[in-house]
KEKE-3310 file (N, C-alpha, C; in steps of 0.2 Angstrom, whole numbers, plus 5000, padded with zeros to 4 digits):
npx = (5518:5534:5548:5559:5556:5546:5556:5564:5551:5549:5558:5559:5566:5567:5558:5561:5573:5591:5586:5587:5592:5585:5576:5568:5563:5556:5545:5540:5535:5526:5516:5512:5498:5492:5506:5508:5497:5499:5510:5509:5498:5505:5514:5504:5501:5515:5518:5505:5507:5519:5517:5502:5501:5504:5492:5481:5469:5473:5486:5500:5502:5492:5478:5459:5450:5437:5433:5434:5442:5434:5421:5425:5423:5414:5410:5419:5432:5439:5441:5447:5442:5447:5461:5462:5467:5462:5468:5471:5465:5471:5481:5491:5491:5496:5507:5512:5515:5525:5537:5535:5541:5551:5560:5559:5564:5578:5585:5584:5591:5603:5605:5606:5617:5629:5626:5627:5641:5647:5642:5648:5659:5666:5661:5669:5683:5683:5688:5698:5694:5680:5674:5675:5670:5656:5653:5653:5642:5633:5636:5627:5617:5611:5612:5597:5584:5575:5583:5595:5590:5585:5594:5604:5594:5596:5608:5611:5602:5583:5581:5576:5587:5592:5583:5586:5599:5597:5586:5594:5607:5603:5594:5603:5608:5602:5602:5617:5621:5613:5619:5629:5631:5623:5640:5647:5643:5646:5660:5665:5665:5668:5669:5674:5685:5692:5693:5701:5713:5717:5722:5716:5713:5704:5696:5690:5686:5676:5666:5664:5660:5655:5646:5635:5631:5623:5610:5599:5592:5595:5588:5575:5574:5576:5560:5554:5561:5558:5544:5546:5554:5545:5536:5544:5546:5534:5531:5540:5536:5524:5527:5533:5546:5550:5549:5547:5535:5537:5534:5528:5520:5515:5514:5514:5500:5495:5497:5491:5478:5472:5471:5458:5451:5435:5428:5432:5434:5439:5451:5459:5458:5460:5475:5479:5472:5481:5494:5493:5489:5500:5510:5505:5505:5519:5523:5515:5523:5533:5530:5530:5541:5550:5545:5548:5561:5567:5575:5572:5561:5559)
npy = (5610:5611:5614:5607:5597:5593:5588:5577:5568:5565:5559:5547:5548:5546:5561:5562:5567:5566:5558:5546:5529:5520:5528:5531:5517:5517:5525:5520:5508:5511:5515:5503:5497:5483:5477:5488:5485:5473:5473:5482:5472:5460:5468:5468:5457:5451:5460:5458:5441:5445:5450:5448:5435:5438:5447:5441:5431:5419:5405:5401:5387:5385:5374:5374:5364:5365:5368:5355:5354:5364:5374:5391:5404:5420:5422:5414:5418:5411:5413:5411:5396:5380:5367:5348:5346:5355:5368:5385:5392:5403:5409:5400:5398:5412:5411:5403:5406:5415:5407:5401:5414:5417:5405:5407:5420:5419:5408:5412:5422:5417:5409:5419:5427:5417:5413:5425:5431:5422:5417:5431:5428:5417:5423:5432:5428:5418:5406:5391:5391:5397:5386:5374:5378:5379:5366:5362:5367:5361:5347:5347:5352:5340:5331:5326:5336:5331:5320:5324:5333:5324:5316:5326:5326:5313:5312:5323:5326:5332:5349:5366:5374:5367:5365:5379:5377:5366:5373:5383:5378:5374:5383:5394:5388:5393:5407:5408:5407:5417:5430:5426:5427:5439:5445:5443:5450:5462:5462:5467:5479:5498:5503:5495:5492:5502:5503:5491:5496:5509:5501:5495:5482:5465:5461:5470:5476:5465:5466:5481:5486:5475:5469:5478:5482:5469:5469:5472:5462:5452:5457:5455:5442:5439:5442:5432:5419:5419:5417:5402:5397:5397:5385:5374:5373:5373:5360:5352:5351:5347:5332:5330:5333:5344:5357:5354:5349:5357:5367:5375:5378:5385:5375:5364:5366:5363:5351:5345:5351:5342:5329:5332:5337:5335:5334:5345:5360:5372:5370:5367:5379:5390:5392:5390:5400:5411:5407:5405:5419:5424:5421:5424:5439:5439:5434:5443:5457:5454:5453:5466:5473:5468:5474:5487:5489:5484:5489:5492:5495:5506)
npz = (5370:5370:5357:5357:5364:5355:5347:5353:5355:5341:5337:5343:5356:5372:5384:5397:5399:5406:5416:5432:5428:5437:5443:5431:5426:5438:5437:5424:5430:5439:5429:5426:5430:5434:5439:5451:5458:5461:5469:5480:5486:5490:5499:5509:5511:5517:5526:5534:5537:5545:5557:5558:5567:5581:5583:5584:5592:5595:5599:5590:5594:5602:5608:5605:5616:5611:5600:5587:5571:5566:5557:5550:5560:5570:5582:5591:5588:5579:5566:5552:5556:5563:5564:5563:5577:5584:5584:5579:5562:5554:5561:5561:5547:5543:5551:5544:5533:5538:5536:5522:5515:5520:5518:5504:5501:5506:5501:5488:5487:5494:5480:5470:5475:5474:5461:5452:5454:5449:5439:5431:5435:5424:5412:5410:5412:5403:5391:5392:5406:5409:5399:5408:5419:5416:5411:5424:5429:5419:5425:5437:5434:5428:5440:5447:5458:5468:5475:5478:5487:5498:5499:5507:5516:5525:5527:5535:5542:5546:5542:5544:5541:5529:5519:5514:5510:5502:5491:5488:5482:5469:5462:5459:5446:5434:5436:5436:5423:5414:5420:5414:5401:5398:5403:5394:5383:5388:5390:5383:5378:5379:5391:5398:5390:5393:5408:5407:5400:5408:5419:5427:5439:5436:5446:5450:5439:5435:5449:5449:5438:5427:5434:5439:5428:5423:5430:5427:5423:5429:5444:5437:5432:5447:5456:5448:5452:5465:5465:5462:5470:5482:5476:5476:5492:5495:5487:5494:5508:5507:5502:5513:5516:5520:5528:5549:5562:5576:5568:5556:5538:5524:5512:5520:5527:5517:5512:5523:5523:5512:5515:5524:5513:5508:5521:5529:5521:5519:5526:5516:5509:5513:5517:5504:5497:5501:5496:5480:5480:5483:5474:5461:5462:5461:5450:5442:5445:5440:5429:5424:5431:5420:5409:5412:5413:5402:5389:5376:5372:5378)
capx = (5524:5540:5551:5563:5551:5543:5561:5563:5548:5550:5566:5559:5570:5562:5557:5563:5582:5592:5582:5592:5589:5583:5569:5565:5562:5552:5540:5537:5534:5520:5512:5508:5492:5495:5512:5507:5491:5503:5517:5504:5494:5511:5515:5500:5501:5519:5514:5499:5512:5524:5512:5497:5499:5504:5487:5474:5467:5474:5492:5502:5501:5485:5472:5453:5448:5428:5432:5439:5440:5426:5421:5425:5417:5417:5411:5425:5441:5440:5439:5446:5441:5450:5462:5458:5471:5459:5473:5467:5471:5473:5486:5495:5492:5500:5514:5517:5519:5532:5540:5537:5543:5560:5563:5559:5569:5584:5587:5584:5594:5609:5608:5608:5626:5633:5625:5629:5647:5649:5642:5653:5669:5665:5660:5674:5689:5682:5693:5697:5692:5673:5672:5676:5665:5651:5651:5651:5635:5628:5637:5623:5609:5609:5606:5591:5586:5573:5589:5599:5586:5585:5602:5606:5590:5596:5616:5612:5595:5579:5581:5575:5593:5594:5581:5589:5606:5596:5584:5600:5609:5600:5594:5608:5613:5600:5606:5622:5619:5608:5624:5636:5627:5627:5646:5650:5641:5646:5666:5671:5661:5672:5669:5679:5691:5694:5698:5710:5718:5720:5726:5710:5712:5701:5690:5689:5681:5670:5662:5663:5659:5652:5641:5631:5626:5618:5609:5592:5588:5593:5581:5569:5573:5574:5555:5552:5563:5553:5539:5548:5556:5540:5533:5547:5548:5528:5529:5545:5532:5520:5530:5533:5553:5550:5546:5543:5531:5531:5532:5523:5522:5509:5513:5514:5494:5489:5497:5483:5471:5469:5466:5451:5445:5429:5424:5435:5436:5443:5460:5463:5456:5464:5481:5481:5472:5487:5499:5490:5488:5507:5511:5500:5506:5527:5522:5514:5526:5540:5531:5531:5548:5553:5544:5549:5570:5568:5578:5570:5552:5559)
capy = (5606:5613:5612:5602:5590:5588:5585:5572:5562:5565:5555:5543:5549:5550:5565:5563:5565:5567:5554:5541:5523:5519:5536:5530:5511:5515:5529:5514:5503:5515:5516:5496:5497:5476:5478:5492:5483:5466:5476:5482:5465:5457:5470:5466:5448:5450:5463:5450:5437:5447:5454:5443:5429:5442:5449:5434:5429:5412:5405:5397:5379:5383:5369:5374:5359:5364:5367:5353:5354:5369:5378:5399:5409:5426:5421:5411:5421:5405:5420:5403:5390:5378:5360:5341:5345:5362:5374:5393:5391:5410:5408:5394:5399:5416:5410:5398:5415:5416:5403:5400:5419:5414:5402:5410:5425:5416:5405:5418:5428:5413:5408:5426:5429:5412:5414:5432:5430:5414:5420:5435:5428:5413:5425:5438:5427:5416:5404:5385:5392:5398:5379:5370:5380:5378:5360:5361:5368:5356:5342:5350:5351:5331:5330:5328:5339:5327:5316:5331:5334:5317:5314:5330:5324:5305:5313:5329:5325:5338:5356:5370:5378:5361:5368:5384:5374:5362:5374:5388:5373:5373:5388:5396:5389:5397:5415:5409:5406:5423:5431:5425:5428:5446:5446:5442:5456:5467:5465:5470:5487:5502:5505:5488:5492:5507:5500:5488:5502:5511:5494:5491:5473:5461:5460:5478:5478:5462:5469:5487:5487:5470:5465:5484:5483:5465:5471:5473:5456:5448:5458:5452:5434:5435:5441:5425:5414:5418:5410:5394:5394:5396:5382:5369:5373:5369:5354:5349:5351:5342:5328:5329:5333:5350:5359:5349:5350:5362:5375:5374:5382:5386:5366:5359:5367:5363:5343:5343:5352:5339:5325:5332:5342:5334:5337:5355:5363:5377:5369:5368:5384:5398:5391:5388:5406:5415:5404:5406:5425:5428:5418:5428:5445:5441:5435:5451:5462:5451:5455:5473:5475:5465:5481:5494:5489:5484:5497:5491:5500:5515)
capz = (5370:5368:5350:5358:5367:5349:5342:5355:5351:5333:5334:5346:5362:5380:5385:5403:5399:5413:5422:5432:5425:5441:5443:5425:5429:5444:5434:5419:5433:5440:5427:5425:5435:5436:5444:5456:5463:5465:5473:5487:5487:5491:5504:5512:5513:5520:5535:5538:5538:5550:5563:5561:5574:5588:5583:5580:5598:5598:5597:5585:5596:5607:5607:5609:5616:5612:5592:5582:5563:5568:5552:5552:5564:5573:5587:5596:5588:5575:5561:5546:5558:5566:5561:5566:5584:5588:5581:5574:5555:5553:5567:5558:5538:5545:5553:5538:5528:5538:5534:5516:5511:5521:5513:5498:5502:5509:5495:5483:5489:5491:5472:5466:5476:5470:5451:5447:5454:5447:5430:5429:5433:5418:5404:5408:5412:5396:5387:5397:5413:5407:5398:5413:5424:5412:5411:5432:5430:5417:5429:5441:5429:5428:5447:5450:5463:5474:5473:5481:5496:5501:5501:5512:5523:5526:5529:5541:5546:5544:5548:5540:5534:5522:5513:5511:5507:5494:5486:5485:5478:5462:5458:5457:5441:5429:5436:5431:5413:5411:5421:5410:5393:5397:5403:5386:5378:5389:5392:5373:5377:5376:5396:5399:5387:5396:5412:5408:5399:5415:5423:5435:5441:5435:5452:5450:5434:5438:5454:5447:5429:5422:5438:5440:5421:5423:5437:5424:5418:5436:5444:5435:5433:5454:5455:5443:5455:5472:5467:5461:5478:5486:5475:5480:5497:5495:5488:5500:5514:5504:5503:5522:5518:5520:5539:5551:5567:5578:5563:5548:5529:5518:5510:5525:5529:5512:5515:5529:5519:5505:5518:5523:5509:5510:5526:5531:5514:5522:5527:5512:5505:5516:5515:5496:5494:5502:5492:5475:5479:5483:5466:5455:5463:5461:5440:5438:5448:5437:5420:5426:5430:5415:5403:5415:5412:5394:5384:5367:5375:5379)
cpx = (5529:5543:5556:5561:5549:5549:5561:5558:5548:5556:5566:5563:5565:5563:5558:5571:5582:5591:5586:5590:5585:5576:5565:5560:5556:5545:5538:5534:5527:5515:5506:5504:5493:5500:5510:5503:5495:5508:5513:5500:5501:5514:5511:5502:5510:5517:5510:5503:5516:5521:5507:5497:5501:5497:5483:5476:5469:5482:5493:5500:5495:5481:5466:5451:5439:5426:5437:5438:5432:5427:5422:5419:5419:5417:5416:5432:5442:5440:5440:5446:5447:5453:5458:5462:5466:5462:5469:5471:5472:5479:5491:5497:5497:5507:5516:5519:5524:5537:5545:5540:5548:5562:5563:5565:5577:5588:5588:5590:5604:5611:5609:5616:5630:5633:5628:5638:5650:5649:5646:5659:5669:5665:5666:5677:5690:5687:5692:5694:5684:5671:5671:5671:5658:5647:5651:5645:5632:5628:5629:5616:5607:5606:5600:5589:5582:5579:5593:5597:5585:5592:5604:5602:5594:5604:5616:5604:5590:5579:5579:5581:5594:5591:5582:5596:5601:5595:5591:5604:5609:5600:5597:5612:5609:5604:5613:5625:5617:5617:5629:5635:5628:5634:5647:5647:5642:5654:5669:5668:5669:5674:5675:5685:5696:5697:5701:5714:5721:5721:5721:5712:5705:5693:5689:5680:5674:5665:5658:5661:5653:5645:5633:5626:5624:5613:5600:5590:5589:5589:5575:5568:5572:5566:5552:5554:5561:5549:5541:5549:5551:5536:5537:5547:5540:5528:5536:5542:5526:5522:5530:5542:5555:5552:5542:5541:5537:5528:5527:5522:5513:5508:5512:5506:5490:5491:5493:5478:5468:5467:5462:5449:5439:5427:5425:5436:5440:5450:5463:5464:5461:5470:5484:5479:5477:5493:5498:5490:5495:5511:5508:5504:5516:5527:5519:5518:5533:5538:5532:5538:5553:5551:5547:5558:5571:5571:5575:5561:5552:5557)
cpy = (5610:5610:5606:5595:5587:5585:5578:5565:5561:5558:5549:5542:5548:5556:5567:5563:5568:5563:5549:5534:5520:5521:5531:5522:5513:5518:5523:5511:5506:5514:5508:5494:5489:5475:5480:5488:5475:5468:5477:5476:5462:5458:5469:5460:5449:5453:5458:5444:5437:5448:5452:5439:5432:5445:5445:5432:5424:5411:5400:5388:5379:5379:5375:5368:5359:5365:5362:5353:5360:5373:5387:5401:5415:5426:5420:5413:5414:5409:5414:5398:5387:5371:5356:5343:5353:5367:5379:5393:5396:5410:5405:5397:5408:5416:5406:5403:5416:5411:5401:5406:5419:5413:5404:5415:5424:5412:5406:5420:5425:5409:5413:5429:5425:5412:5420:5431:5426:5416:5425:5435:5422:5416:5430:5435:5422:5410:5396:5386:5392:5390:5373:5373:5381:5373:5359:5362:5363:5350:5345:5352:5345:5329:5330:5330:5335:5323:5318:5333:5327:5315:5320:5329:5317:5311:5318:5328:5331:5343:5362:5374:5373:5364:5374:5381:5369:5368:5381:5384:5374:5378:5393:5394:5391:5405:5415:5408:5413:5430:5433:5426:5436:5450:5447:5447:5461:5469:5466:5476:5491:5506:5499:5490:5497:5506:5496:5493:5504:5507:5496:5485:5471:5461:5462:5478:5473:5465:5475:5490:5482:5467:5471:5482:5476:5463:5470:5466:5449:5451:5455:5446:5434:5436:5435:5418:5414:5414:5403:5393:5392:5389:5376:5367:5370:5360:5347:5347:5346:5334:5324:5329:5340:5352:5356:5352:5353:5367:5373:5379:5381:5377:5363:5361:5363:5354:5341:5343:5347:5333:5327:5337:5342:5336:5343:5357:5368:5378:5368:5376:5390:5398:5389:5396:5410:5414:5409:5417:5428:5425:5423:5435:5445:5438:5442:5456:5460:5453:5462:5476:5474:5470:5485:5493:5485:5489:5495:5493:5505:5520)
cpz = (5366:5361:5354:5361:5359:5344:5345:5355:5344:5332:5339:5354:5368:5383:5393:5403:5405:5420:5425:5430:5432:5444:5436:5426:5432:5442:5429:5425:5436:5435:5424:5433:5440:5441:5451:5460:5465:5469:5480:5490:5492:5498:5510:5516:5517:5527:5538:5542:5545:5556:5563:5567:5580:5589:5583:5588:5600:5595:5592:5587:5600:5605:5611:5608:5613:5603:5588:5576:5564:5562:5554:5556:5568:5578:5593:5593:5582:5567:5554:5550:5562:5563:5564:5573:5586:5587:5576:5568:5554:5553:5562:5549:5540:5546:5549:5534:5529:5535:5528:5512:5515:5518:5507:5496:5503:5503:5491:5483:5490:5483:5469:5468:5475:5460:5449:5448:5450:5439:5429:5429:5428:5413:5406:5408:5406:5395:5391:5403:5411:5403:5404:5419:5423:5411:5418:5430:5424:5422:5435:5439:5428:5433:5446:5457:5469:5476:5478:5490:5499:5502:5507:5518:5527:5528:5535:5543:5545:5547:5542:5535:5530:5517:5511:5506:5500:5491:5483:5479:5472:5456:5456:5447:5435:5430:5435:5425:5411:5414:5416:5403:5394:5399:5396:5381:5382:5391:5386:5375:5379:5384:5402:5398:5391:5402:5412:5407:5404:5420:5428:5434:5438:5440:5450:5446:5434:5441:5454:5442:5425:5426:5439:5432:5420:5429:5434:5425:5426:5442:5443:5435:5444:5456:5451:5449:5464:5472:5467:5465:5481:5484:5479:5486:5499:5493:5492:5505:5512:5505:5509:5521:5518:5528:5542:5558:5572:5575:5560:5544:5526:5515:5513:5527:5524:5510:5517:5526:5515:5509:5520:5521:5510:5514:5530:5525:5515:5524:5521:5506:5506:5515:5507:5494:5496:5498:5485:5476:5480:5475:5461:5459:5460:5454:5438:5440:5443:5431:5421:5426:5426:5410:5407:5413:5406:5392:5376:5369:5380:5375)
residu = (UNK:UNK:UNK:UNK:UNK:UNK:UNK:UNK:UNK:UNK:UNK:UNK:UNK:UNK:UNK:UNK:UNK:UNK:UNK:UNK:UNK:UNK:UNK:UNK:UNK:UNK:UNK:UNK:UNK:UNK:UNK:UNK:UNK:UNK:UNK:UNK:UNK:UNK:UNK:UNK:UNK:UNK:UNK:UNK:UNK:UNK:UNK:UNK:UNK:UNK:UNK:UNK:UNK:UNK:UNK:UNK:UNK:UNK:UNK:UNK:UNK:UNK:UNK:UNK:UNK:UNK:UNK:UNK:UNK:UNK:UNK:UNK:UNK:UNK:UNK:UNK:UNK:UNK:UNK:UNK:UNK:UNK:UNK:UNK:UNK:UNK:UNK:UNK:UNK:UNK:UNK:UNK:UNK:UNK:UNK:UNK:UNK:UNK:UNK:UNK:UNK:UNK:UNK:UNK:UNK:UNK:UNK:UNK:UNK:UNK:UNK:UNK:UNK:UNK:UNK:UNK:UNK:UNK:UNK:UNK:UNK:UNK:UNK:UNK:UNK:UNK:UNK:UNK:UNK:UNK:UNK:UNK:UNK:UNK:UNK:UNK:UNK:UNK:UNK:UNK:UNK:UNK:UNK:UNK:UNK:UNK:UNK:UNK:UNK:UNK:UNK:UNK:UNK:UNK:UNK:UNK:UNK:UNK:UNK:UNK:UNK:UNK:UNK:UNK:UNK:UNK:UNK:UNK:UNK:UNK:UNK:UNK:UNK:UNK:UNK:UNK:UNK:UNK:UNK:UNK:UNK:UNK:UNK:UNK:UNK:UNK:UNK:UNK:UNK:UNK:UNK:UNK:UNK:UNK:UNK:UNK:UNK:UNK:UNK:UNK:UNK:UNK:UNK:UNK:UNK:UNK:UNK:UNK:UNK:UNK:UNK:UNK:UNK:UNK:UNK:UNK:UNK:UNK:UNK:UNK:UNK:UNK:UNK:UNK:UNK:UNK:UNK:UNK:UNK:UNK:UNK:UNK:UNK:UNK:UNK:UNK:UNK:UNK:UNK:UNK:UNK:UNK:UNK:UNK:UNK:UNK:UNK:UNK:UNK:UNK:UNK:UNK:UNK:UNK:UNK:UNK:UNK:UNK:UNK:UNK:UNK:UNK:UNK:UNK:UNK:UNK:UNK:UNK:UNK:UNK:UNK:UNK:UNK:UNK:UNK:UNK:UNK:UNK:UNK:UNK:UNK:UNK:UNK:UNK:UNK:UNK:UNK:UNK:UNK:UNK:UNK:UNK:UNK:UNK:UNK:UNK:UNK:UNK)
# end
């Protein structure tokens, strides 16, 4: 070990200077074994997802009139059995992957570019403007959000982008709280102050400055808020105010499953173990990336 390496631990620095916060990140992340085997698991289960039912012998709507509610087999291509209409649940809990990691995705992915924006032009332009756009979002914390999807069902009727429009709706306003909490710690910093100085606009400095350096901690809350979506969007289908026939969701399989648990245990097993198994993999890949971009365990 070099004198310099040992100064560096001596004085508690990291010994990878020079590394981009990004390289460094990614190296911490590697080494949470948890994380990494959720990250691959995940990836798994998406390909499966994506390019399963082109592959699995039977389609998404085929009836075998000779298997109904027929326990797993290998025989007839039946590899997790079959529902009460004859339907290959592989086939179906596959394609429901698709569905529920859309919707997951899409949602996400609409309250994250509403919330982060929204939170950083509130904490940076500050003052009556950030009071008044603060209480919108409690005004929207009241809703209740069944309340929100029935109403949007009953006025435009069922269709799969309502549930991107409800669950986006929502969840967007925790990511604008966590947004806007680090704006304000971070537009007195000395790199702010700097660009007013040199008359950047406002956007600028938003988009440019304030929005890049709360990029950690949203991150990491959106690994947190996939599963929620995925959860909602489950129990929307559940319900039955979710996707409706001819598609189908993970909820929508595991709605079916629970009428006949008793006698198909299966319909309920396979479509819940995919669920439960992409849940548990995007909590450990979220506490992972929440140590890997912590700056107080560096």
């Amino acid at each position: 070990m070099t004198t310099e390496t040992t100064t560096l631990h001596a004085q508690g620095a990291s010994p990878h200077l020079g590394e981009s916060l990004g390289r460094e990140a990614w190296r911490r992340l590697k080494q949470n074994r948890a994380a990494m085997a959720s990250l691959v698991l995940l990836t798994l289960i998406a390909v499966a997802c994506l390019v399963g039912p082109w592959l699995t012998p039977w389609g998404l709507n085929e009836v075998d009139w000779t298997a109904f509610s027929a326990p797993p087999s290998l025989a007839d291509g039946h590899y997790a059995g079959t529902d009460a209409n004859g339907r290959d649940l592989l086939t179906r809990t596959l394609y429901g992957g698709q569905i529920s990691l859309s919707v997951a995705v899409v949602a996400t992915f609409v309250s994250l570019v509403i919330g982060v924006l929204y939170g950083a032009v509130a904490g940076y332009v500050g003052g009556r403007v950030d009071t008044l756009m603060m209480r919108f979002v409690d005004i929207m914390y009241s809703l209740p959000f069944m309340f929100m999807v029935i109403l949007l069902m009953v006025v435009f009727g069922r269709h799969i982008l309502l549930i991107y429009a409800a669950i986006g709706a929502v969840e967007w306003l925790d990511m604008s709280r966590i947004v806007r909490g680090q704006t304000l710690a971070l537009k007195r910093r000395e790199f702010v102050e700097a660009a007013r100085a040199l008359g950047v606009r406002g956007r600028t400095i938003v988009t440019r400055h304030l929005i890049p350096n709360t990029l950690g901690p949203v991150i990491v809350y959106v690994t947190l808020t996939v599963p929620k979506v995925i959860l909602l969007e489950s129990f929307l289908s559940f319900l039955g105010l979710g996707v409706q026939e001819p598609m189908t969701s993970w909820g929508v399989l595991i709605s079916e499953g629970v009428d006949m648990m008793q006698g198909a245990p299966w319909l309920l097993l396979v479509p819940s173990t995919f669920l439960a198994l992409t849940l548990f993999c995007l909590n450990f890949l979220g506490d992972g990336l929440r140590d890997a971009l912590d700056p107080r365990t560096r």
